[in-house]
Backbone bond lengths (Angstrom), bond angles and torsions (degrees), N, CA, C in turn:
res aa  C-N    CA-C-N  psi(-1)  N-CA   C-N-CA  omega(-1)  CA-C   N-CA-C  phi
1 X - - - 1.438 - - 1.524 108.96 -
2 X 1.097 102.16 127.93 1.629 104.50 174.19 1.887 119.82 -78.88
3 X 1.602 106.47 132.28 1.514 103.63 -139.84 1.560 67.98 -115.10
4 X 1.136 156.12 -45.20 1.592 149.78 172.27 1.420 111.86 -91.13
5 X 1.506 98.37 179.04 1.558 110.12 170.50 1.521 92.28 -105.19
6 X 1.557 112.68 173.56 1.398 107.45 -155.89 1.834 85.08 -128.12
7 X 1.296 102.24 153.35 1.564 100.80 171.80 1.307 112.26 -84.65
8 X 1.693 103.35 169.38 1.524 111.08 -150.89 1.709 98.19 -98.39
9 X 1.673 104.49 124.38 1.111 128.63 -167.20 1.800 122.04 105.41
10 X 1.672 107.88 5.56 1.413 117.86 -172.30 1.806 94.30 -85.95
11 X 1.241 99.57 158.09 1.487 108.14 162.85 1.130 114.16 -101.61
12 X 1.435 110.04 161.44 1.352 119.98 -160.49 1.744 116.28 -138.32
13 X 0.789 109.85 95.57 1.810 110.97 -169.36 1.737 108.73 -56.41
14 X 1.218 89.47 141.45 1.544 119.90 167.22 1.793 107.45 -36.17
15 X 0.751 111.67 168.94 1.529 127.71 147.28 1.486 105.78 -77.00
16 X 1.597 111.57 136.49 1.483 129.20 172.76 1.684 104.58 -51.00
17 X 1.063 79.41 139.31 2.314 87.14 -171.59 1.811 111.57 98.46
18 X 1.395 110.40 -11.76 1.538 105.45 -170.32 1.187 118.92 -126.20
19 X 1.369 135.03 157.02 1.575 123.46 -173.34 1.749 82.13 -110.30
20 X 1.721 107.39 164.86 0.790 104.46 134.13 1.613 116.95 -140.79
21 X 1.703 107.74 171.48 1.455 116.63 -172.16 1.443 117.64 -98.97
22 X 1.005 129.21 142.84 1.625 128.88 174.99 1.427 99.62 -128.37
23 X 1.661 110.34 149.59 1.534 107.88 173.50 1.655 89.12 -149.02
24 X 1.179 104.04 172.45 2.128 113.82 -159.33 1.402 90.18 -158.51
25 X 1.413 94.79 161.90 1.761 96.18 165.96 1.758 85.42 -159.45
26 X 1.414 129.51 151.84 1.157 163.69 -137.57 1.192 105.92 -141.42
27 X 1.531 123.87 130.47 1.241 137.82 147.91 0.988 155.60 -122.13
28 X 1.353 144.75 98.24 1.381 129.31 -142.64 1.574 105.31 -93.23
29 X 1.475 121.68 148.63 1.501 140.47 -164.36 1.318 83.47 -89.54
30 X 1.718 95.89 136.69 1.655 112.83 165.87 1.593 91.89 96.51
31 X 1.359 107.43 -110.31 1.570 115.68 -149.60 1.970 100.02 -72.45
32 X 1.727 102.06 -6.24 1.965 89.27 170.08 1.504 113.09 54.21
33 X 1.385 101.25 21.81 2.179 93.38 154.36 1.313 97.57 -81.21
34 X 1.823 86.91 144.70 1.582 91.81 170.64 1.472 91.12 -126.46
35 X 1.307 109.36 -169.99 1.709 153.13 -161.77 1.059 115.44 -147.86
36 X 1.530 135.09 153.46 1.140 132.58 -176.54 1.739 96.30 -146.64
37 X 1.509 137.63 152.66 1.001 133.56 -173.85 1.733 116.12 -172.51
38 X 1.738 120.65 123.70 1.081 120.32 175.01 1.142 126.67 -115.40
39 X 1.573 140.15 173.05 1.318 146.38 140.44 1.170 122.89 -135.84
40 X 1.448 109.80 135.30 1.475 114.53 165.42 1.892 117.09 -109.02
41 X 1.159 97.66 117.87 1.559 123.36 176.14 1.522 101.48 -85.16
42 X 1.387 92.27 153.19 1.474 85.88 150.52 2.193 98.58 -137.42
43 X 1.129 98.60 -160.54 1.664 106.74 -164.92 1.605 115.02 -34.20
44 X 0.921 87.90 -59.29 1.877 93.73 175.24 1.377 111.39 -62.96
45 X 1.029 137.80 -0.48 1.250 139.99 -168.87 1.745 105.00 68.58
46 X 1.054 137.14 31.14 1.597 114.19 176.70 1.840 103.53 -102.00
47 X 1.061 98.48 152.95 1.714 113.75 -166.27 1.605 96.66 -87.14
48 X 1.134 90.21 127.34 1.756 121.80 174.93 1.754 126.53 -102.77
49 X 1.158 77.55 -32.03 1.625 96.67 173.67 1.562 123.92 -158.38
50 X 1.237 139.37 137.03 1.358 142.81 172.15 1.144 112.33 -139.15
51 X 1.836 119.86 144.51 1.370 116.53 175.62 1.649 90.73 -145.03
52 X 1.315 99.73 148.97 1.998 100.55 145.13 1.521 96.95 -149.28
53 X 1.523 92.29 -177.50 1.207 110.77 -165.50 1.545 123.50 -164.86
54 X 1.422 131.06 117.16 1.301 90.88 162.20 1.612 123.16 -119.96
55 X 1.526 91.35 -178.11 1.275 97.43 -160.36 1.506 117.07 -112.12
56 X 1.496 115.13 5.06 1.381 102.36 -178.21 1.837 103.00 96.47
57 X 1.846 96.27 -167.53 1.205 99.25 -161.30 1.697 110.12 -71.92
58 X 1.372 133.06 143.83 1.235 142.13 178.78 1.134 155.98 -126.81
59 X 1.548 170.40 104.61 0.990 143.20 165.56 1.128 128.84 -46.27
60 X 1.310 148.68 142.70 1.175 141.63 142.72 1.600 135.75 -15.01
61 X 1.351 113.06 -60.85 1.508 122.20 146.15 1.170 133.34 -39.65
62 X 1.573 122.99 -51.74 1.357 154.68 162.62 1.754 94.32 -33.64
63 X 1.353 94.15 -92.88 1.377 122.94 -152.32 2.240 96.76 -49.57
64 X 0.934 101.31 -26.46 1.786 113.98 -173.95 1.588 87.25 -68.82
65 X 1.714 118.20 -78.10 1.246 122.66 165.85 1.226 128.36 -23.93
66 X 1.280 143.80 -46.61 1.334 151.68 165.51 1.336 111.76 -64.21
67 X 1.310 125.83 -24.45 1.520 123.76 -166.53 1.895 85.58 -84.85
68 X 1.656 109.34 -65.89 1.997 90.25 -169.11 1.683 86.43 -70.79
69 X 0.773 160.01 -116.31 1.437 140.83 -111.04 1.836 118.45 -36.07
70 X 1.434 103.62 -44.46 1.811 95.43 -179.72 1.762 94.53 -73.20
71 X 1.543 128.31 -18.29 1.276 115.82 171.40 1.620 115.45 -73.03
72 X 0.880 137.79 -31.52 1.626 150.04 -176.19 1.325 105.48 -68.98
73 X 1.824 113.28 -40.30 1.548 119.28 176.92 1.678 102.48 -79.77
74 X 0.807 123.02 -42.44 1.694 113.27 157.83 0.902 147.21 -49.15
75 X 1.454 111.77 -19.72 1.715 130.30 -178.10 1.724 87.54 -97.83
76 X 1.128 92.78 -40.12 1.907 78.23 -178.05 0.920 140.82 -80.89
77 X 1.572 98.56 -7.31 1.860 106.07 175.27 2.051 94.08 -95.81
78 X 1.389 116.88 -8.34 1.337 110.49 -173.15 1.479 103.56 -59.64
79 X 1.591 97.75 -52.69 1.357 117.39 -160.32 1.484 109.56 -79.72
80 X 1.569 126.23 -24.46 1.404 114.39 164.26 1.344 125.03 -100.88
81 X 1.622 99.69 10.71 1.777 91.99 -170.03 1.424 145.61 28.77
């Protein structure tokens, strides 16, 4: 049970039994390379999975978008092998 409110930008664990996933994407001012980068936790907070990446030139919007979509194509080839 959560006994505080958590500050803004804290992570926040799953319920026991569940992972959860986070994904980010990065932009740098001026020349707009971005990065893209995930983790999957699960309850305790221990890391299960991590990726980054980058991707070259970007938007901000873009580059966010590209991070869950190549993540969504990953979960789906996990799960159908």
């Amino acid at each position: 049970m959560l006994t505080h409110r958590p500050s803004v930008g804290s992570w926040i664990a799953p319920e026991a039994g569940w992972l959860k996933y986070n994904v980010d994407a990065a932009v740098t001012r001026g020349v707009r390379e971005a990065g893209i980068g995930d983790i999957l936790r699960d309850h305790s907070g221990k890391t299960l999975l991590r990726f980054s990446k980058a991707i070259g030139i970007s938007e901000p919007t873009r580059a966010e978008l590209t991070a869950i979509l190549l993540k969504l194509v990953r979960f789906f080839l996990l799960l159908c092998g």
